[in-house]
Every structure is written in structure tokens, then in C-alpha cells.
PDB file with one MODEL, atoms N, CA, C and O in Angstrom:
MODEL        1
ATOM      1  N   UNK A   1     -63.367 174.515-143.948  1.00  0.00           N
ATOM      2  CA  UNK A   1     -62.297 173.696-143.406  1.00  0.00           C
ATOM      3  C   UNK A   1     -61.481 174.536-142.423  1.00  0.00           C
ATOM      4  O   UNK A   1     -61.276 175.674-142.843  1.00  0.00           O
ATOM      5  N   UNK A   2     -61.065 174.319-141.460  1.00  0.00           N
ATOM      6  CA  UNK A   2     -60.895 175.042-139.909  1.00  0.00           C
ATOM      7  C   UNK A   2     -59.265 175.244-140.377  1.00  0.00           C
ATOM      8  O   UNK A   2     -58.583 174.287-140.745  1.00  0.00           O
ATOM      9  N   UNK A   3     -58.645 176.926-140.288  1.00  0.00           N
ATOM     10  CA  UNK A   3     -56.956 176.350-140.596  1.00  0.00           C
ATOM     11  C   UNK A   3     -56.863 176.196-139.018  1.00  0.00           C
ATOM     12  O   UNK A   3     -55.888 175.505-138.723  1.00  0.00           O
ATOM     13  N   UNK A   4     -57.627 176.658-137.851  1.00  0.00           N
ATOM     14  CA  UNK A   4     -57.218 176.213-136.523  1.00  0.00           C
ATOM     15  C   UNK A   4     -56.935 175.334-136.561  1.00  0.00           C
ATOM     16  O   UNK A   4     -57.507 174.695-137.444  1.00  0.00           O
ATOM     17  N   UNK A   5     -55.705 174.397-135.575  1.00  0.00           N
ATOM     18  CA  UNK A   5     -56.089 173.065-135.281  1.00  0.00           C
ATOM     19  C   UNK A   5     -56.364 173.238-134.280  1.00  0.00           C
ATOM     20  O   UNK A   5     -55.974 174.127-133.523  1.00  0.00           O
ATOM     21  N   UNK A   6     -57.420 172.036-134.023  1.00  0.00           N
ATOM     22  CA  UNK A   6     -58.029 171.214-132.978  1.00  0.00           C
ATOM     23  C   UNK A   6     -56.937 170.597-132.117  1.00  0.00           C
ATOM     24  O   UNK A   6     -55.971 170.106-132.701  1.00  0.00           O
ATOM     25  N   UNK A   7     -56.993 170.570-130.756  1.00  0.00           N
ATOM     26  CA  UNK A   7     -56.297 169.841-129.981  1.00  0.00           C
ATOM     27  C   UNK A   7     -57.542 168.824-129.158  1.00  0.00           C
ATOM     28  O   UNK A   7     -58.412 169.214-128.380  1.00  0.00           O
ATOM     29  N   UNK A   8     -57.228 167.198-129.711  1.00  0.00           N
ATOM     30  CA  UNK A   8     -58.655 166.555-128.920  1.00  0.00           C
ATOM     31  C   UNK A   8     -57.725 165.704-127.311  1.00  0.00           C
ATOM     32  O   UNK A   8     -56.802 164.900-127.179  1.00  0.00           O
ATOM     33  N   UNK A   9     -58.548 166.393-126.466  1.00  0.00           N
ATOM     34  CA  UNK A   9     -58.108 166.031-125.547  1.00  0.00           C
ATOM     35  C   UNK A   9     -58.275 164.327-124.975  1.00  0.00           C
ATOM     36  O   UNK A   9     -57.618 163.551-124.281  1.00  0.00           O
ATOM     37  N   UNK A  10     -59.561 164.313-125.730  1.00  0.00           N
ATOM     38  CA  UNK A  10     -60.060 162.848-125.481  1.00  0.00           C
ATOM     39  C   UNK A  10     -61.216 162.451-126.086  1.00  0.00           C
ATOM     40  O   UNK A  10     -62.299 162.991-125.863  1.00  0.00           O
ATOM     41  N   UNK A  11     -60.978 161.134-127.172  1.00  0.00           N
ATOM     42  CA  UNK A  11     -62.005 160.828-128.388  1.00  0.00           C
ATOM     43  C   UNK A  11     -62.560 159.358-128.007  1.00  0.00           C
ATOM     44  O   UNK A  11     -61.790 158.484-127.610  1.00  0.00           O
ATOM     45  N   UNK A  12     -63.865 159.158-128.145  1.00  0.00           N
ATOM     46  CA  UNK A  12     -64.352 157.921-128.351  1.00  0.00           C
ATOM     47  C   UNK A  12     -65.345 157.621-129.065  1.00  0.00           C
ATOM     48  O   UNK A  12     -66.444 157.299-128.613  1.00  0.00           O
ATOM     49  N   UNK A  13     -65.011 157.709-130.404  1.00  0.00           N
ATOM     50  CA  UNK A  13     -65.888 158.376-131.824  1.00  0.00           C
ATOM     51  C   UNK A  13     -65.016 158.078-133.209  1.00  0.00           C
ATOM     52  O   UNK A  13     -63.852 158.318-133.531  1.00  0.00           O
ATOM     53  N   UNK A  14     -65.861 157.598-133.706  1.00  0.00           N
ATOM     54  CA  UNK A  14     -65.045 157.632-135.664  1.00  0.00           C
ATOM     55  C   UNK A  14     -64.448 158.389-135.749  1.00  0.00           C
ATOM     56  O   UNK A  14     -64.958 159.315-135.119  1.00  0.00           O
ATOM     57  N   UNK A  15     -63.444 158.716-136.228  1.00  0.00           N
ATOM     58  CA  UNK A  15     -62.668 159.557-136.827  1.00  0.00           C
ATOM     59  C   UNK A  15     -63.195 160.462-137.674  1.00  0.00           C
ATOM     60  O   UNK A  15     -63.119 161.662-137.411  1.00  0.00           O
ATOM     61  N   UNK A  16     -63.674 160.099-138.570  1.00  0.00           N
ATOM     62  CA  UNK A  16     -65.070 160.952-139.702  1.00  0.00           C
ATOM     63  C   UNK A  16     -65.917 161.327-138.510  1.00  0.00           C
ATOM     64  O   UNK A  16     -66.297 162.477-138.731  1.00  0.00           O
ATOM     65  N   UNK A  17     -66.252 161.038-137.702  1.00  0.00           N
ATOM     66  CA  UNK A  17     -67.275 162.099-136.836  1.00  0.00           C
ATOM     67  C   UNK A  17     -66.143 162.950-136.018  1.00  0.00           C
ATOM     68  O   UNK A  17     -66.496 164.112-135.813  1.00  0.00           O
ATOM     69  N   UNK A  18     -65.283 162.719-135.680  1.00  0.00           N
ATOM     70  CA  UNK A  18     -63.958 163.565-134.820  1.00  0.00           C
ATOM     71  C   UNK A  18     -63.933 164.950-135.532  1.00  0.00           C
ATOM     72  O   UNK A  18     -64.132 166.075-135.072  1.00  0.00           O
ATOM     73  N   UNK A  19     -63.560 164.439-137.077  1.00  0.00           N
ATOM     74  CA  UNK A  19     -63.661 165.638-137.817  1.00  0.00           C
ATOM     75  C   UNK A  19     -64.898 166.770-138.231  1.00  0.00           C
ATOM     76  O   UNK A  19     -64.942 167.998-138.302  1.00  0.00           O
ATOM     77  N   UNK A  20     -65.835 165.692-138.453  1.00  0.00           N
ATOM     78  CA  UNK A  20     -66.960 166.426-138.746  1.00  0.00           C
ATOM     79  C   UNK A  20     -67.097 167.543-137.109  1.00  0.00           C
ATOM     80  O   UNK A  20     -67.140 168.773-137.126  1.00  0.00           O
ATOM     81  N   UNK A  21     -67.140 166.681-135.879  1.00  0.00           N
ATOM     82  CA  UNK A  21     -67.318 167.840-134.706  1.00  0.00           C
ATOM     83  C   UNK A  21     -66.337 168.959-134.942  1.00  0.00           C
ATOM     84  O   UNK A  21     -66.827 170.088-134.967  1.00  0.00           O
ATOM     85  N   UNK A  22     -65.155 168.854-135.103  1.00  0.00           N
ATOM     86  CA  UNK A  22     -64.093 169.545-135.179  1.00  0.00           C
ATOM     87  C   UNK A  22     -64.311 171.070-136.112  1.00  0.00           C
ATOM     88  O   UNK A  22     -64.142 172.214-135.692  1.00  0.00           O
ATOM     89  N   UNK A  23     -64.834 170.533-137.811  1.00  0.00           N
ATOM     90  CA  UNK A  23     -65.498 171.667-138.778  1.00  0.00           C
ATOM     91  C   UNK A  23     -66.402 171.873-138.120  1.00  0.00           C
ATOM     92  O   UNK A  23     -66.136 172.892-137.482  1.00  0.00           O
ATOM     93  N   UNK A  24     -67.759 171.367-137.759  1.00  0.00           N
ATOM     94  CA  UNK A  24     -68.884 171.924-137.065  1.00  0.00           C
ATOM     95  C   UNK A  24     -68.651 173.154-135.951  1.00  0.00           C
ATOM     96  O   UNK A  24     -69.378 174.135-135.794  1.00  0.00           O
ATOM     97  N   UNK A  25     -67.608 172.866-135.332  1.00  0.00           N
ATOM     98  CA  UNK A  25     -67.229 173.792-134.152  1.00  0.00           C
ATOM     99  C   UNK A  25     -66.417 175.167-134.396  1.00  0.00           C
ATOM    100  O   UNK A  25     -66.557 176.285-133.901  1.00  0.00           O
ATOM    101  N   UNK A  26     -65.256 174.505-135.625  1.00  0.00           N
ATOM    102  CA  UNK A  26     -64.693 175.837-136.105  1.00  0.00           C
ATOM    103  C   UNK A  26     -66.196 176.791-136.936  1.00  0.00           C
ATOM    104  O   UNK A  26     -66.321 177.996-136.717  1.00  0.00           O
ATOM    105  N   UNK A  27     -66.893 176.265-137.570  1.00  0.00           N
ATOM    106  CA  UNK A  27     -67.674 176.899-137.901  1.00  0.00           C
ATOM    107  C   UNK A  27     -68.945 177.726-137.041  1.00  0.00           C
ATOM    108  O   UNK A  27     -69.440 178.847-137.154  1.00  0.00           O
ATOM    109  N   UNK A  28     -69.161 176.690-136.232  1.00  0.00           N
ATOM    110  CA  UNK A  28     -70.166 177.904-135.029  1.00  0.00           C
ATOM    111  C   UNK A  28     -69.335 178.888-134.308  1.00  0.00           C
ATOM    112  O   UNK A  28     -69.772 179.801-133.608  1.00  0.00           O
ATOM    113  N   UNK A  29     -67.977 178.592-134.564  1.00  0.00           N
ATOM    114  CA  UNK A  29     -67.024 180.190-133.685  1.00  0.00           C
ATOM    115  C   UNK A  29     -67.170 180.831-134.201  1.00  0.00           C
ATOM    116  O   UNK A  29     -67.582 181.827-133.607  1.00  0.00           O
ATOM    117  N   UNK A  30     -66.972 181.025-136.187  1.00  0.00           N
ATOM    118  CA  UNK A  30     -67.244 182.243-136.467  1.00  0.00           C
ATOM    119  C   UNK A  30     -68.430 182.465-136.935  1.00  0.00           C
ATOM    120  O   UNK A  30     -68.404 183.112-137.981  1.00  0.00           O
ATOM    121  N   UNK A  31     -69.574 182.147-136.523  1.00  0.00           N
ATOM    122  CA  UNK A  31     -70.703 182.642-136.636  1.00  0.00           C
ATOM    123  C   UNK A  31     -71.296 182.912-135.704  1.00  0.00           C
ATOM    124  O   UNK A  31     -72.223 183.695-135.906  1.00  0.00           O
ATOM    125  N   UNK A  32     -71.060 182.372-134.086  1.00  0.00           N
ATOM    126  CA  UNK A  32     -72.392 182.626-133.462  1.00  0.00           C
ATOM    127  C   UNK A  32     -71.144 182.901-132.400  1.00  0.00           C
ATOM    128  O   UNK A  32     -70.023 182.393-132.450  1.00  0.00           O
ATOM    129  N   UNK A  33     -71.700 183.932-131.338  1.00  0.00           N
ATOM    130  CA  UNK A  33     -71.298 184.835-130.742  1.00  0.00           C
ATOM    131  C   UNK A  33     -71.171 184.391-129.226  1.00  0.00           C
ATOM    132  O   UNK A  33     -70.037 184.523-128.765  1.00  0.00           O
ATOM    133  N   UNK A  34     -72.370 183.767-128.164  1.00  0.00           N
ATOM    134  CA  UNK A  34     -72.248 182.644-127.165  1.00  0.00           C
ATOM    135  C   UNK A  34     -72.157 181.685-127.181  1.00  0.00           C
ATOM    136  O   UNK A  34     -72.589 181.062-128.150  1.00  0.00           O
ATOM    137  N   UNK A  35     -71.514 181.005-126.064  1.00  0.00           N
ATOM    138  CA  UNK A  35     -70.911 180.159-126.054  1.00  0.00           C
ATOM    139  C   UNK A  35     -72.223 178.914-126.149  1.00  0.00           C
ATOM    140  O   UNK A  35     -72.110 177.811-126.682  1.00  0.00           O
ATOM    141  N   UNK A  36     -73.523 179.506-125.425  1.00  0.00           N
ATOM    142  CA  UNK A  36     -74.650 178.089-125.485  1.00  0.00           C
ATOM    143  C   UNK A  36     -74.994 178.048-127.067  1.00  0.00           C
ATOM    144  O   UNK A  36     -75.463 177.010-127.534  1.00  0.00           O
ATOM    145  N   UNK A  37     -74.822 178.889-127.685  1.00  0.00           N
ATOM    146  CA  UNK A  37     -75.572 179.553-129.342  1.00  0.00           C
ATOM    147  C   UNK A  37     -74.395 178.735-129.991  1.00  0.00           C
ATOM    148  O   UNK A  37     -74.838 177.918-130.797  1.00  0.00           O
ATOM    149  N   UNK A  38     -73.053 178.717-129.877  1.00  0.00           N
ATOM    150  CA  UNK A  38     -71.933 177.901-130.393  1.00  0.00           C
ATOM    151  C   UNK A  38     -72.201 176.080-130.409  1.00  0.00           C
ATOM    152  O   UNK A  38     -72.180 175.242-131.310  1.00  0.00           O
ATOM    153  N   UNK A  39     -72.460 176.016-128.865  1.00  0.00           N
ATOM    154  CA  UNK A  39     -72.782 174.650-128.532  1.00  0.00           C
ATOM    155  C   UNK A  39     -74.454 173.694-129.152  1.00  0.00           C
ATOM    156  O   UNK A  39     -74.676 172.483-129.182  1.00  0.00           O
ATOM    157  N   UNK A  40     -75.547 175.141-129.656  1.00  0.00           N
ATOM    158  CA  UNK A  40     -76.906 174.258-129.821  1.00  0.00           C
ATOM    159  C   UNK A  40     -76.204 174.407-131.316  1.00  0.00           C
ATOM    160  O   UNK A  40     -76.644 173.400-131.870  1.00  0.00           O
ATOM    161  N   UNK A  41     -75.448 175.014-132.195  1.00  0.00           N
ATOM    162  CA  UNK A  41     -75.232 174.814-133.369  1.00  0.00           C
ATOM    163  C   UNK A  41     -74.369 173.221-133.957  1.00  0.00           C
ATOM    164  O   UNK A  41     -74.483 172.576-134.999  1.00  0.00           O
ATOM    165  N   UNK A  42     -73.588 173.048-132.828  1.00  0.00           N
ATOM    166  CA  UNK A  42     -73.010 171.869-132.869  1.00  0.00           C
ATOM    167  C   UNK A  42     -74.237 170.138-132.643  1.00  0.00           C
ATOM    168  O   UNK A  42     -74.312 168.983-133.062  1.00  0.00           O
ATOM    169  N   UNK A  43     -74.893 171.021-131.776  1.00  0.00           N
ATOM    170  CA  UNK A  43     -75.893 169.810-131.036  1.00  0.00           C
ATOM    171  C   UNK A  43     -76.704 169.803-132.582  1.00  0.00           C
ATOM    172  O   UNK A  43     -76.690 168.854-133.365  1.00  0.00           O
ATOM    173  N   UNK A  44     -77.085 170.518-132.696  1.00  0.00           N
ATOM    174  CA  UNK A  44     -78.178 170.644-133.449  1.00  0.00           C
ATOM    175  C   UNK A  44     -77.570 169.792-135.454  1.00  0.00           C
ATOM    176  O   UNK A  44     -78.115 169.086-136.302  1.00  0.00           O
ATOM    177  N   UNK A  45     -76.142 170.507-135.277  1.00  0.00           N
ATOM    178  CA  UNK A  45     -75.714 169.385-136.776  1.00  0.00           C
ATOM    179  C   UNK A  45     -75.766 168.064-135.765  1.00  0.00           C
ATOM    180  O   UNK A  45     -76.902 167.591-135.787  1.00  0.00           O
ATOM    181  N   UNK A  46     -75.267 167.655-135.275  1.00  0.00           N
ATOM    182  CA  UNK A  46     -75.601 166.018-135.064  1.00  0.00           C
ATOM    183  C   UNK A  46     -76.086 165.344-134.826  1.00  0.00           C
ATOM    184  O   UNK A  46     -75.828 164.145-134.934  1.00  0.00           O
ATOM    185  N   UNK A  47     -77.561 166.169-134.137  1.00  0.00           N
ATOM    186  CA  UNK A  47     -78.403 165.215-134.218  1.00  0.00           C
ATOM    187  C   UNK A  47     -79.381 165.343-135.463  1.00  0.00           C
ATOM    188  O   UNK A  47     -80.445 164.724-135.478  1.00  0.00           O
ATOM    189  N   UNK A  48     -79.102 165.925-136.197  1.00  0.00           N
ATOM    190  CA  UNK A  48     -79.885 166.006-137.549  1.00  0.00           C
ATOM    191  C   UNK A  48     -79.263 164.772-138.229  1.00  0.00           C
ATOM    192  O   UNK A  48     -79.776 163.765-138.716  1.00  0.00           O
ATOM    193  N   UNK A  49     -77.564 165.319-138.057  1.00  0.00           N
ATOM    194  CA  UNK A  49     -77.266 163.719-138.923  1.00  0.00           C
ATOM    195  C   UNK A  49     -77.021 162.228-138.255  1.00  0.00           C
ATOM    196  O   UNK A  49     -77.254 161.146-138.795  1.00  0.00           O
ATOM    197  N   UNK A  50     -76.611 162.409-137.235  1.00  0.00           N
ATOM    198  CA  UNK A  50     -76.583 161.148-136.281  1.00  0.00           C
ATOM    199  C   UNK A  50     -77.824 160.663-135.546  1.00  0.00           C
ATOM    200  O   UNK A  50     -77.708 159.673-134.823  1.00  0.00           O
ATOM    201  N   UNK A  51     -78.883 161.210-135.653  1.00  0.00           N
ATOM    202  CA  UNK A  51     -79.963 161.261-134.935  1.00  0.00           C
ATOM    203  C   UNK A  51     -79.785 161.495-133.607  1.00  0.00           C
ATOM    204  O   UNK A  51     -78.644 161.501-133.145  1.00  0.00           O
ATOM    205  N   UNK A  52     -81.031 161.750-132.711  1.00  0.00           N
ATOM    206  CA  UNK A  52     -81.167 162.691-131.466  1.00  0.00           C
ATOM    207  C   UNK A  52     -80.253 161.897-130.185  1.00  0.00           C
ATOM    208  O   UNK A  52     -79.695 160.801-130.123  1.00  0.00           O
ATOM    209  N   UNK A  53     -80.380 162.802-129.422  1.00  0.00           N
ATOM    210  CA  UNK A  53     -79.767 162.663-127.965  1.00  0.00           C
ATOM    211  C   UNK A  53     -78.462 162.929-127.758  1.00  0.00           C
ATOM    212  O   UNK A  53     -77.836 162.352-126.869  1.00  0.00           O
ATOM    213  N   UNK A  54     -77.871 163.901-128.617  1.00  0.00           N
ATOM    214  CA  UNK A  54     -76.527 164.607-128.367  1.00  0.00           C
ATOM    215  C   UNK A  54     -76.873 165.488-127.307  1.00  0.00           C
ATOM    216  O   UNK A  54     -78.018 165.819-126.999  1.00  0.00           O
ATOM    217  N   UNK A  55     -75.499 165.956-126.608  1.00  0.00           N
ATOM    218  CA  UNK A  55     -75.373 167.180-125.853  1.00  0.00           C
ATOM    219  C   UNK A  55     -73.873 167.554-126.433  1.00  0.00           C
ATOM    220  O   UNK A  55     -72.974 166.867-126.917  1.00  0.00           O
ATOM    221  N   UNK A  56     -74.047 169.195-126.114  1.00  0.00           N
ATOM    222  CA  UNK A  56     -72.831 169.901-126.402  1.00  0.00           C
ATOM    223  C   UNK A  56     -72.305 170.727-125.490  1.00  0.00           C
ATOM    224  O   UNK A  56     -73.035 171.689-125.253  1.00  0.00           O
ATOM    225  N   UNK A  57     -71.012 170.686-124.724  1.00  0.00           N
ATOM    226  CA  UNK A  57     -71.005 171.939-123.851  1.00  0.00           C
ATOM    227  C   UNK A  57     -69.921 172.598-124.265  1.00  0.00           C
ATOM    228  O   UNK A  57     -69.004 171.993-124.819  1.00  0.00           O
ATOM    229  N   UNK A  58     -69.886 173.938-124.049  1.00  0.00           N
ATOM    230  CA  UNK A  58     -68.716 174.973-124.444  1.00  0.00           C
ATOM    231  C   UNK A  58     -68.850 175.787-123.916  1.00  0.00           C
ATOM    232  O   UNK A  58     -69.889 176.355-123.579  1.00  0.00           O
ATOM    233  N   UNK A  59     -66.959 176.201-123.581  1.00  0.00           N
ATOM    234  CA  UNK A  59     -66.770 176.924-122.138  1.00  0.00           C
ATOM    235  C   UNK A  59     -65.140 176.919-122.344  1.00  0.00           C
ATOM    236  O   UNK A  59     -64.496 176.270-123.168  1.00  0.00           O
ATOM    237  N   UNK A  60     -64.650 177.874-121.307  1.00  0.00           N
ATOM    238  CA  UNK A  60     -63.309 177.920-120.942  1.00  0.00           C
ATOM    239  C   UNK A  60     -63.540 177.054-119.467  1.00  0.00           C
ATOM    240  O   UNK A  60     -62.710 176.149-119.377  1.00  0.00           O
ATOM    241  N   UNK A  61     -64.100 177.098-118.770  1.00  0.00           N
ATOM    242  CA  UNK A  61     -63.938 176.331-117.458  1.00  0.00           C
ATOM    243  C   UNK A  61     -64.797 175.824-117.054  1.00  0.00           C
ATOM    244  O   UNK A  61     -65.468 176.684-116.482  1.00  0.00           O
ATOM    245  N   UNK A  62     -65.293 174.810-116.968  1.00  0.00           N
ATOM    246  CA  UNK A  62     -66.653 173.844-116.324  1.00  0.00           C
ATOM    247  C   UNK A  62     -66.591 172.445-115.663  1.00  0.00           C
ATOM    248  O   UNK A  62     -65.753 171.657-116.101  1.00  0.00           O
ATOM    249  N   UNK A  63     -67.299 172.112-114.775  1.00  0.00           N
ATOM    250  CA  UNK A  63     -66.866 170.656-114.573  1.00  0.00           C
ATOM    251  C   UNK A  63     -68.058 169.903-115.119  1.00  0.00           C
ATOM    252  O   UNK A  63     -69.086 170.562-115.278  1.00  0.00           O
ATOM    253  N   UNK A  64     -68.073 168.317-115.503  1.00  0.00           N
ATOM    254  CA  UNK A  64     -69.149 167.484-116.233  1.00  0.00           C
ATOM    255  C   UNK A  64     -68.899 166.154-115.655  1.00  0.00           C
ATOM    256  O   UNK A  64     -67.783 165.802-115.274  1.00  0.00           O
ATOM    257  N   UNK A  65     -69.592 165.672-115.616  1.00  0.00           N
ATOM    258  CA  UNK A  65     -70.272 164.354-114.913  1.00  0.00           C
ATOM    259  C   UNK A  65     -71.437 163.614-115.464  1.00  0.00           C
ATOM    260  O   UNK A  65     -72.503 163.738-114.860  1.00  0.00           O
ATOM    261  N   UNK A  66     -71.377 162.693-116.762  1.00  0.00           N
ATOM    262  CA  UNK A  66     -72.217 161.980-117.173  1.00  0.00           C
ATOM    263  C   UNK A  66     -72.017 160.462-117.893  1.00  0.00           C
ATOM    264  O   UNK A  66     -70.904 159.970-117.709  1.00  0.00           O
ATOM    265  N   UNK A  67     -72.941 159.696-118.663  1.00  0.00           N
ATOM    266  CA  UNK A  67     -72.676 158.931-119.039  1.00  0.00           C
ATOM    267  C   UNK A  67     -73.292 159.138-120.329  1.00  0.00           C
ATOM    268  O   UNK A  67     -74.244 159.876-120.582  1.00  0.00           O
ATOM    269  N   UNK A  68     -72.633 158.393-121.121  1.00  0.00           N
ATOM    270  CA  UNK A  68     -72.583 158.406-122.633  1.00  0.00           C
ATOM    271  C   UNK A  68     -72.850 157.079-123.438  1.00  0.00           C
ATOM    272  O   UNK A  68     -73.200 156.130-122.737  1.00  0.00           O
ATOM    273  N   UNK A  69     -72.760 156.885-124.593  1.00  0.00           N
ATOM    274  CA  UNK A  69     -72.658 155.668-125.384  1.00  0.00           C
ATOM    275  C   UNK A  69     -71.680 155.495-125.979  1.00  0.00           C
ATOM    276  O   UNK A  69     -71.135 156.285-126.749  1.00  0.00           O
ATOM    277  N   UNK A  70     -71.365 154.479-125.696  1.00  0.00           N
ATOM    278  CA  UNK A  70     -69.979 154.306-126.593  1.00  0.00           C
ATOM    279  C   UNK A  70     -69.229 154.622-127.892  1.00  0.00           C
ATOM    280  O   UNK A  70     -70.122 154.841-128.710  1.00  0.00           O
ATOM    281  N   UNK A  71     -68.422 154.713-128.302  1.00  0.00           N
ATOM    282  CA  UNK A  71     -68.283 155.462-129.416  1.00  0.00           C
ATOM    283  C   UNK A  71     -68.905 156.412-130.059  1.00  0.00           C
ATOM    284  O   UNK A  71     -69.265 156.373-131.236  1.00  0.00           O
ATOM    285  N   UNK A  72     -69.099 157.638-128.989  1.00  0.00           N
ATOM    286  CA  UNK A  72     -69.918 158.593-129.021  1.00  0.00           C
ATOM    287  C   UNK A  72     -69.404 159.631-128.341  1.00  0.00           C
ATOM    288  O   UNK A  72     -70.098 160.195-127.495  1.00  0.00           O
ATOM    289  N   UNK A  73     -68.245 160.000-128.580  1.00  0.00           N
ATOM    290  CA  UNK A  73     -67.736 161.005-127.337  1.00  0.00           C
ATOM    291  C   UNK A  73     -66.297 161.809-127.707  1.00  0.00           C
ATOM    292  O   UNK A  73     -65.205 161.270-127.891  1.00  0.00           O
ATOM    293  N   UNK A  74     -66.630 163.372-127.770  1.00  0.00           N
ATOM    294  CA  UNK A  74     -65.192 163.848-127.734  1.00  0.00           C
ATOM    295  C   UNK A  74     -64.866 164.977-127.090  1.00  0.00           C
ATOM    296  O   UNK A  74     -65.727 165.519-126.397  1.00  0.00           O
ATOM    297  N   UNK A  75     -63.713 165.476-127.189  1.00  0.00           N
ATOM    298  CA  UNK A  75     -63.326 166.576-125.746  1.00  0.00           C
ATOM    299  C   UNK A  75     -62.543 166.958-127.062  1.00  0.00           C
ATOM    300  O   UNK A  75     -62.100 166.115-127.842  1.00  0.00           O
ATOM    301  N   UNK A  76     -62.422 168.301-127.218  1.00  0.00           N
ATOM    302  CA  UNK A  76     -60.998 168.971-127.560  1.00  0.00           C
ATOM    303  C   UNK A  76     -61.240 170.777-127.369  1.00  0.00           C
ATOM    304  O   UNK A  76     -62.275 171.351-127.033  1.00  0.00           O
ATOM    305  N   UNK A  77     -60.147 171.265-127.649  1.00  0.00           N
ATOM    306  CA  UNK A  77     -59.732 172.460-127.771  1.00  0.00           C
ATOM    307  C   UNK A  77     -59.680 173.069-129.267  1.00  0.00           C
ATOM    308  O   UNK A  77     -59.240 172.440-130.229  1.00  0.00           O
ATOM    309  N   UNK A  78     -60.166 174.311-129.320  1.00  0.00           N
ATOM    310  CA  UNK A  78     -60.078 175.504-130.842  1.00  0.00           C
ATOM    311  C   UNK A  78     -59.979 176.809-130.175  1.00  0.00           C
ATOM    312  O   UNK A  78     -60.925 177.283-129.546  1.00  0.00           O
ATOM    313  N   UNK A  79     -58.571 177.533-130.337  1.00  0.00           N
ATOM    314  CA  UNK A  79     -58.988 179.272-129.845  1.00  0.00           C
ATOM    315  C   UNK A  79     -59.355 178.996-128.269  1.00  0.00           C
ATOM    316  O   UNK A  79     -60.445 179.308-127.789  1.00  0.00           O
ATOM    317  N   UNK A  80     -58.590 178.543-127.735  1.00  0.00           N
ATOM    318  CA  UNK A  80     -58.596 178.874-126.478  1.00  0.00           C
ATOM    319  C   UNK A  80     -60.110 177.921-125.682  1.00  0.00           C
ATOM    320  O   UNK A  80     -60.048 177.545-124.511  1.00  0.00           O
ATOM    321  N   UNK A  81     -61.056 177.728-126.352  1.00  0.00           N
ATOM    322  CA  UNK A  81     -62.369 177.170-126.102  1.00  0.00           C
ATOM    323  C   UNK A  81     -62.197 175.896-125.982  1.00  0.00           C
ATOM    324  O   UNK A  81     -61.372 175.471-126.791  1.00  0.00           O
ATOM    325  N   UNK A  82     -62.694 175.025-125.222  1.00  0.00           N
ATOM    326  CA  UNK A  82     -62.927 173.193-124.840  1.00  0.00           C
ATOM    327  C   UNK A  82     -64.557 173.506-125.377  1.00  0.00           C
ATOM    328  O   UNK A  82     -65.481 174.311-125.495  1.00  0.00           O
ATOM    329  N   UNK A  83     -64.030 172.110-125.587  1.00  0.00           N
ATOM    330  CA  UNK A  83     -65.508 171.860-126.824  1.00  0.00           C
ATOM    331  C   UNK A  83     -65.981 170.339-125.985  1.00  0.00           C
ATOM    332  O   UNK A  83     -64.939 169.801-125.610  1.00  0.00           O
ATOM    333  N   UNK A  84     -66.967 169.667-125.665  1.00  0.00           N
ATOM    334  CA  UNK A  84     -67.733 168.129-125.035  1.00  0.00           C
ATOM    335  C   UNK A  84     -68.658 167.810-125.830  1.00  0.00           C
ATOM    336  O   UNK A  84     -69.668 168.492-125.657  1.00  0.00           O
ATOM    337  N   UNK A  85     -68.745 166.927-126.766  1.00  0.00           N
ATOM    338  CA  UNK A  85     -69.982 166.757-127.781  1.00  0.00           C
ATOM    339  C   UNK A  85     -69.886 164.890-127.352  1.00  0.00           C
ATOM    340  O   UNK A  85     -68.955 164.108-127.545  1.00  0.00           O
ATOM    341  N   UNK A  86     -70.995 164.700-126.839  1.00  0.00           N
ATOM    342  CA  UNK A  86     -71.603 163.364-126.794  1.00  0.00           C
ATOM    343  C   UNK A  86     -72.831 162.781-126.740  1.00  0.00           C
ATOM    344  O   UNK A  86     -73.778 163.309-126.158  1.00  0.00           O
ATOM    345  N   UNK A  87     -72.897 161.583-127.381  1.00  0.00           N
ATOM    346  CA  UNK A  87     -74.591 161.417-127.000  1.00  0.00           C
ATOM    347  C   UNK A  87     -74.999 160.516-126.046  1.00  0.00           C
ATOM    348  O   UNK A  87     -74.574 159.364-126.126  1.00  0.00           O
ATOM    349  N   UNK A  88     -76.000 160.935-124.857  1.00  0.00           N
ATOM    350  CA  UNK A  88     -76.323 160.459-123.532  1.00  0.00           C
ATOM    351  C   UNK A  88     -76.624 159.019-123.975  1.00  0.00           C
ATOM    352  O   UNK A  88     -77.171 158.714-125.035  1.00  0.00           O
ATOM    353  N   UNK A  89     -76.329 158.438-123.320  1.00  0.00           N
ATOM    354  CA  UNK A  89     -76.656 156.926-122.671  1.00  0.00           C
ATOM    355  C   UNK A  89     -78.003 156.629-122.008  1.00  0.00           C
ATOM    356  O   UNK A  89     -78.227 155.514-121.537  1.00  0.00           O
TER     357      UNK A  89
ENDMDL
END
């Protein structure tokens, strides 16, 4: 359970999945060391449990441009890091 909080910049997703990304993410910070190794750990819990076609990006600065499925989508902040977990459209 993350004592960080999460700051979500922008959600379009269950709440129970908000959170679940949220633990998923505090948990790949302290285990995995890059930032793509942070992000396939996240990809990789949700589409095991949500089934396939997630993407994850993580970064301090990037720009993104895509489309998604609806109620499938979140943006936030942990430790300085922006977190994008959605699944493509």
C-alpha cells in the first residue's frame, strides 16, 4: 500500500482500477530501476488482469498523442514521476 500519494492528473477509469494503477506503480518504483522496466511492470499487471492492449508510459517529460477506450485511462503523479496507463482503442 503506497504511503506516497498519488496526484491523478486526469482519470477515465473505475476507481478500483485508479487504485489498483496507483499500488501497481508505487510498487514498480521500488523495485525496478528504469523508467521503461517501471512502465512494462505496470503494462504487464493489467493486462494479465484486464486483458491485453494496455500501454504504459513513464517519464518526467514527454509528449503523447493517442486514442483510447473509454473508461480506460489515467494520468497521475508519484515522486516526482507522471505515470499514462491506458488501453488503445
Amino acid at each position: 500500500m503506497p504511503t506516497t500519494k498519488a496526484v491523478v492528473k486526469q482519470a477515465d477509469m473505475l476507481e478500483e482500477m485508479q487504485q489498483e494503477a496507483v499500488n501497481h506503480a508505487y510498487e514498480a518504483l521500488r523495485c525496478e530501476g528504469q523508467y521503461m522496466d517501471i512502465a512494462k511492470h505496470v503494462r504487464c499487471h493489467f493486462d494479465r488482469i484486464y486483458g491485453p492492449s494496455w500501454s504504459c508510459v513513464v517519464g518526467k517529460d514527454f509528449g503523447t498523442s493517442f486514442a483510447y477506450e473509454r473508461k480506460h485511462l489515467i494520468s497521475f503523479e508519484m515522486k516526482g514521476v507522471t505515470f499514462l496507463l491506458f488501453r488503445g482503442a
